[in-house]
N, C-alpha and C positions, 0 to 999 in steps of 0.2 A: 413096629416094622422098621428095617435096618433098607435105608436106601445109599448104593456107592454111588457116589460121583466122581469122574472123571472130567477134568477139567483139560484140556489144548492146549496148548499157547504155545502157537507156531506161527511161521515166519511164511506167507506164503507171496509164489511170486508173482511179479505184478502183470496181468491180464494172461495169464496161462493158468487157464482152468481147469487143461489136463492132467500139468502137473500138481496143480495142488487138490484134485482128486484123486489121484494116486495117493499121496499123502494122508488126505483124508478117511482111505480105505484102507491102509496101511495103520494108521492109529485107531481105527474103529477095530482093528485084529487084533491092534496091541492092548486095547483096554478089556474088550471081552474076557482076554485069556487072562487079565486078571482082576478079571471078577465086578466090573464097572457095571452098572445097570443103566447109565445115562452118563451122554458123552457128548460134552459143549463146546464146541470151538468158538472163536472172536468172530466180530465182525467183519463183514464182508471176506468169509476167511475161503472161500472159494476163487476171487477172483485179485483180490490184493484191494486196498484204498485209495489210492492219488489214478482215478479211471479217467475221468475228464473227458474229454473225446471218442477213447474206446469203448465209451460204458455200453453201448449198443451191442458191440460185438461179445461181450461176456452177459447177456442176459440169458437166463432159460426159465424154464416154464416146471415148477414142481408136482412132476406129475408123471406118473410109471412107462408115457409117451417119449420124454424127454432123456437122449442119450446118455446126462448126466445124473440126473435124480434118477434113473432104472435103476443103477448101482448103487447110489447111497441106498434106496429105497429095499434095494435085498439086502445091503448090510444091517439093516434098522431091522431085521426078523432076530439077529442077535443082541442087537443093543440100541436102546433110544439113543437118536442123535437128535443137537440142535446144530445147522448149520447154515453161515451167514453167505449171500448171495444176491443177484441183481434179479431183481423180479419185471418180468415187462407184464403188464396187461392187456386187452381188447384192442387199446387205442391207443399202444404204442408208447406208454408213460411209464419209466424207469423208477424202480424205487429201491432203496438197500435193505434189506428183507431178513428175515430170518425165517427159518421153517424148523418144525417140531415134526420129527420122525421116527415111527412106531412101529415095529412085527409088519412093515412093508405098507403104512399109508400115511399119508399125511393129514398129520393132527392140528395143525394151527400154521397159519403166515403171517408175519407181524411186518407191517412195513412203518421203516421207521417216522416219527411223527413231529421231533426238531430237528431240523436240516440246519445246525451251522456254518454260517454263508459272511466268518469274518476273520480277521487276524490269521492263521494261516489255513481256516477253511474257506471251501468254495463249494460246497455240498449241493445247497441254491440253482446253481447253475446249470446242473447238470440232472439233477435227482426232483419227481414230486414228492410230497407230502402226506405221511400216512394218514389218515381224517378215520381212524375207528380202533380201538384199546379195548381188549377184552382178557379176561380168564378162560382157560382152558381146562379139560376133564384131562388127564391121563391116569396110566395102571398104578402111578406111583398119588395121586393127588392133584388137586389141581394148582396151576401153574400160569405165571407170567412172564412174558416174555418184554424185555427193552433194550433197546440199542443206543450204545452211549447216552448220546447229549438227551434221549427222553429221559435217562434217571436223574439228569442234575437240575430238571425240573420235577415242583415235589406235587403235581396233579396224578400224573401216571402211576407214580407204582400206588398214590391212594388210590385212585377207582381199580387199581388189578386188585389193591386189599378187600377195599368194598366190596368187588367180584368174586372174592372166593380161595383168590390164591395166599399157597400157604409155602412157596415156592416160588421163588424172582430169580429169574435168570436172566443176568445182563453180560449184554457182549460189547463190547468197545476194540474200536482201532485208535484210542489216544496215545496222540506224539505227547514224550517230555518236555516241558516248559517250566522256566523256574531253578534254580540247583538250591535247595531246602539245607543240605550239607553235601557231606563226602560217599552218602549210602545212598540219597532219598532226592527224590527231584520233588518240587515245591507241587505241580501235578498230581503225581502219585499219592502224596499225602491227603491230598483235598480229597483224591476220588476215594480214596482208603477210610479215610473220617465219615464220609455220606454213606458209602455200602455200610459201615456199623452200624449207623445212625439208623437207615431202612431196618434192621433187622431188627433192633433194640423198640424203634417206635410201632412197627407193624408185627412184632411179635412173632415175625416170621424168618423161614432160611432165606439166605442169600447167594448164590453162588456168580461169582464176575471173572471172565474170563477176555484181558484182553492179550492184543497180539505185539510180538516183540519184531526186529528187524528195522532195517532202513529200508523208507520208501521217499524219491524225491526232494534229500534234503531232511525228511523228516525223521527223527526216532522214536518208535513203539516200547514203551518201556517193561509191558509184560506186566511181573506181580498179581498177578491174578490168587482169588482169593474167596473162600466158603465162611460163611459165619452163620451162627443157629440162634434160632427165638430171644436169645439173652443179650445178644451181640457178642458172646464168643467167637475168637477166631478159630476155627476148623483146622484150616489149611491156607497155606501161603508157598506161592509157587515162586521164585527166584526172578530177580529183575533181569531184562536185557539179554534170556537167552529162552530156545524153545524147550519146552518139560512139557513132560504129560504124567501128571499125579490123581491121585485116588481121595477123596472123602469118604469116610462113613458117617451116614446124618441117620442118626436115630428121629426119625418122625414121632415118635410118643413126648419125643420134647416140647412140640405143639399143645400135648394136653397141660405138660407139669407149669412152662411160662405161664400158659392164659388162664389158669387155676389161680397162679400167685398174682397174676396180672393182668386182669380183664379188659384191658383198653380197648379190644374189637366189640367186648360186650357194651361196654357204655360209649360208645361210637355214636352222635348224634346225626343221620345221615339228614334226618328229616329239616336240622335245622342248619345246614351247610345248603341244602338245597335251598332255602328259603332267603337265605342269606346271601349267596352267587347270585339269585332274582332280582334281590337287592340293588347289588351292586351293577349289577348288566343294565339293569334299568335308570341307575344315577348316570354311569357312562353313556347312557343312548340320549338324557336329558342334554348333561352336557354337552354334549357337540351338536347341536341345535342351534 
């Protein structure tokens, strides 16, 4: 089974929701008509990243109710979208979200689960805490979803592996920090190294798409990037400007890797879990 992806990486602006849903119905036309079957923009790519005070006023509700998601939610009848946004809850609690959208419903919300809240982030402050990680069903396989800083902790994409996914889709709004040389910010490298790394140790795709532009001072450096079961590179999208490029991931490559390369079959879950009880239990001693 031959699944296209479409990856994003655009520049959106900061707390104009309208306009960067224009845009994003604008590239959901432009990827359908060639040929994309799933279509991932970066994080928080509805609303821009440096929110801080206005994060209120850019929240909505992913739901056929919602002025904003009506429209993605009919453009999702031609093409799976993931796209990133301010989720509010019951009680008022702001999260930076991503939503999985399908033939007009919505399939999964992930809200993100490390808020970095140092050096030049302030996430903390303004955002709670996503408290729940799961895999999802869709028409192409099932799938995980994480937003930045959950991938550069290595808990999450194991239990999405554990769970099923055979399919990582990570969004990021990371600024450049670092200059590595003339090509490569010190950044990009590290995040570039770890998305190999997920696909080579999980035996599964990867697809990372973040976002380019200046926001506050900050620079988004883009390079967004597909790699398959081996850790082949797929697709590599250009630093420091918006593109919207295509992958073709042949899915049968999930059979020929874990054939040559069993590591989800001899996966010891039972004795990770015995051993986290372990360990939870010496730290509960200790601080006694």
């Amino acid at each position: 089974m031959k699944l296209n992806i479409a990856l994003a990486q655009l520049n959106p602006r900061l707390g104009n929701v309208e306009a960067n849903l224009e845009k994003h119905l604008a590239l959901a036309t432009e990827a359908r008509r060639a040929g994309a079957d799933l279509l991932v923009f970066p994080e928080l790519s509805l609303t821009g990243y440096v929110l801080q005070d206005i994060t209120p006023t850019v929240a909505h509700h992913p739901q056929v109710g919602d002025k904003v998601f009506k429209l993605l939610l009919e453009a999702s009848r031609e093409v799976d979208m993931v796209v990133g946004f301010v989720d509010e809850d019951r009680r008022h609690r702001f999260y930076i979200a991503a939503a999985y959208l399908s033939q007009g419903d919505v399939c999964h919300i992930h809200h993100k689960l490390y808020l970095p809240t140092y050096g030049l982030f302030d996430e903390g402050r303004f955002f709670a805490w996503g408290d729940r990680i799961s895999a999802f069903d869709t028409r192409f396989g099932r799938v995980g979803v994480l937003i930045c800083e959950d991938f550069w902790h290595a808990s999450p994409p194991y239990l999405l592996w554990l769970d099923g996914a055979d399919l990582f889709v990570f969004m990021s709004a990371s600024p450049g920090r670092g200059l590595r040389d003339e090509a490569q910010l010190e950044s990009a490298r590290w995040v570039e190294h770890l998305n190999q790394a997920y696909a080579s140790l999980f035996t599964a795709f990867v697809a990372h798409v973040n976002r380019v532009g200046y926001e506050d001072g900050l620079n988004f450096w883009g390079g967004s990037a597909v790699f398959d079961p081996n850790g082949e590179l797929l697709l590599k999208l250009p630093y420091h400007q918006e593109a919207l490029m295509l992958a073709e991931v042949d899915l049968n490559q999930l059979h020929r890797t874990r054939a040559r390369l069993p590591l989800l079959r001899d996966e010891r879950t039972s004795l990770v879990q015995r051993e986290l009880e372990r360990i939870l239990r010496s730290g509960e001693q200790t601080a006694r």
